[in-house]
C-alpha positions in Angstrom: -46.9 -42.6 26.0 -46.1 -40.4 28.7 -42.4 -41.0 28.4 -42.3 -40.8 24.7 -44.2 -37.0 25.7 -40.9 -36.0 27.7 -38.3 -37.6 25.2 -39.8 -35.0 22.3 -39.7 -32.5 24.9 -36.4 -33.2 25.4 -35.2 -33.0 22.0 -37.1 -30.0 21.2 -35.0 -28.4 24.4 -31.7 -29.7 22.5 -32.6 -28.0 19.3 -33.5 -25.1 20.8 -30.2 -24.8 22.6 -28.2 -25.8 19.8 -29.7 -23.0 17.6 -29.3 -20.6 20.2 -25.5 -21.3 20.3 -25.1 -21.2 16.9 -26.8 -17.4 16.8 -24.6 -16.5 19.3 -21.3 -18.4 17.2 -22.3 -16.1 14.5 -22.5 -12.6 16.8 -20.0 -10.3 15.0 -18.1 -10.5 19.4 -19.5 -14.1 20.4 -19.7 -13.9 24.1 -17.7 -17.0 25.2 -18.9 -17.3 28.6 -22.3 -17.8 26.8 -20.9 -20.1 24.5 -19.1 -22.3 27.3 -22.6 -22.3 29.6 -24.6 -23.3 26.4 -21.9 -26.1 25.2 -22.4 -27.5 28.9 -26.5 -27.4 28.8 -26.0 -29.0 25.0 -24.0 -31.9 26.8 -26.2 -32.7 29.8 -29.0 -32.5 27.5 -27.7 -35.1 24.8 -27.0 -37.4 27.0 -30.2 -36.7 29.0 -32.2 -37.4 25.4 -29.8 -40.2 24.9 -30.7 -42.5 28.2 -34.6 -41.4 27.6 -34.2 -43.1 24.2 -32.3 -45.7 25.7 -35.1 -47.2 28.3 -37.9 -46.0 25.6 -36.1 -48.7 23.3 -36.3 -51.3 26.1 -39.8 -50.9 26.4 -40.7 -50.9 23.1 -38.0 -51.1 20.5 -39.8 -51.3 17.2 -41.7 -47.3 18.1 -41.2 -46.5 14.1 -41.8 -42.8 15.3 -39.3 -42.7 18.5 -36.4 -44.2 16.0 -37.2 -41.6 13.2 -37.0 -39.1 15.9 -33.8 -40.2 17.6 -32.1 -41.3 14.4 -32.6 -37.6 12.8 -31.7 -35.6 15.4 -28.5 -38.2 16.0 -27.8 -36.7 12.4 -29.1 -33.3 11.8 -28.5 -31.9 15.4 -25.7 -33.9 17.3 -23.6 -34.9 14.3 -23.6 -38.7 14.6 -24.2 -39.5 11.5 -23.2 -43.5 11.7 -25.5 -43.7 14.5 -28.0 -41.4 14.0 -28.3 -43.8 10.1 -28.1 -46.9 12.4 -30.9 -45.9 14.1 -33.1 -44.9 11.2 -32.4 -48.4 9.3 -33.1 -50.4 12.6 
């Protein structure tokens, strides 16, 4: 339970990030040292989401809720959509 606490967490800080470099993609002057520091958290923390989800699957690979979770931000956030739909079926 604890785990599945800091994967949300996680995500949430992935979202957050992501919207924050959209706002800034849409500034009339888009400051692209910003945009390069924020593209480089994004990174470290989609893969950091992606190996909590990987050893939450291990231990318990039918959590309905962690799959919805992963699966949708897979396709709504990150893009993935033939993954993120993987997940969501599984």
């Amino acid at each position: 339970q604890n785990k599945f606490v800091v994967f949300q967490n996680a995500i949430e800080k992935s979202v957050n990030l992501h919207l924050e470099f959209w706002r800034e993609l849409l500034e009339e002057n888009p400051d692209i040292q910003k945009l390069q520091n924020l593209g480089s958290k994004i990174t470290n923390t989609v893969e950091s989401t992606s190996d909590l989800f990987k050893k939450l699957n291990e231990m318990n690979p039918n959590h309905i809720r962690c799959l919805e979770i992963y699966g949708n931000f897979l396709k709504e956030i990150v893009n993935d959509d033939s993954e993120g739909q993987r997940i969501l079926e599984k």
